[in-house]
N, C-alpha and C positions, 0 to 999 in steps of 0.2 A: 725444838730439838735440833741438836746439829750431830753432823754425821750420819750413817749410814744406820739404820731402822733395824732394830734386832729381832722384831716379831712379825712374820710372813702374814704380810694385809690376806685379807678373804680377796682373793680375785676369779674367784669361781663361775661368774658373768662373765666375765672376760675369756675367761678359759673356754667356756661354753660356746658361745656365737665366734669365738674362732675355729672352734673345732666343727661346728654347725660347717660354718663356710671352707672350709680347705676340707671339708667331708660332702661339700655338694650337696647338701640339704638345705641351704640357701644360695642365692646369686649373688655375686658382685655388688648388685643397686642396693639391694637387701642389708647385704653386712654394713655395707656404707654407712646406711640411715642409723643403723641399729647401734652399729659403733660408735659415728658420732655421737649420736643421743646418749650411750651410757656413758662415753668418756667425760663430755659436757656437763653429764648430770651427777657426775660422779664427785661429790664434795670431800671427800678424804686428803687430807694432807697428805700422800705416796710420795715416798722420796727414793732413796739409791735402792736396791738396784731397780725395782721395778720401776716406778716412773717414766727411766727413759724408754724403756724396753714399751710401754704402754704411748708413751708420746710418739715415738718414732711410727709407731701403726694409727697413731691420729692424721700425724704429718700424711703418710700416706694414701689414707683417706679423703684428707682436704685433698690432696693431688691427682684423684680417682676423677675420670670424666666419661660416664656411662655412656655419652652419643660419640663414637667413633669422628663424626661430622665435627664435632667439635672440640675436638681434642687439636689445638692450632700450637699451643706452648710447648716447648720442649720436655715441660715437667710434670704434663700432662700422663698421667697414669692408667692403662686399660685394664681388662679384667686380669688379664694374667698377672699384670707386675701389683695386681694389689694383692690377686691370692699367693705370689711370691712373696709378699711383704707381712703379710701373713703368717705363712708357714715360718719365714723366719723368726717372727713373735713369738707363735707359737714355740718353737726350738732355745729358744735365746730363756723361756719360762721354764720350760722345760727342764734348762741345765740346772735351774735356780729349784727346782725342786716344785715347782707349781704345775 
């Protein structure tokens, strides 16, 4: 299918474990693992708009470094810029009606 997806995918996982973590009922390490795992295992074809909106809080997540000690790269991500990255997923889904 090309073009932009006319039927709003179930993202209701995704909606969930973000709102779990920008509500402080999980940590940072937590959403991490949990996002990866579902983005990862997540086999649906998602395309416009969601997609990116879902990829860009993977990206984040790959860029999350839980030991303080070891966050040495510039693009190293701590708790707050993930639950900022976050929040703006969550908002950016939000607009789109999810």
């Amino acid at each position: 299918m090309t073009g932009p997806h006319t039927a709003m995918p179930d993202l209701s996982t995704y909606v969930a474990l973000i709102e779990q973590f920008v509500g402080e009922d999980i940590d940072a390490k937590e959403f991490d693992l949990a996002y990866l795992q579902t983005f990862l295992g997540d086999a649906r074809m998602l395309g416009e708009p969601w997609y990116p909106i879902l990829n860009d809080l993977f990206a984040a997540c790959e860029d999350y470094v839980d030991e303080p000690a070891l966050r040495t790269d510039s693009d190293d991500l701590d708790d707050a810029q993930l639950i900022d990255a976050a929040r703006t997923a969550r908002a950016r889904l939000a607009a789109l009606g999810v």
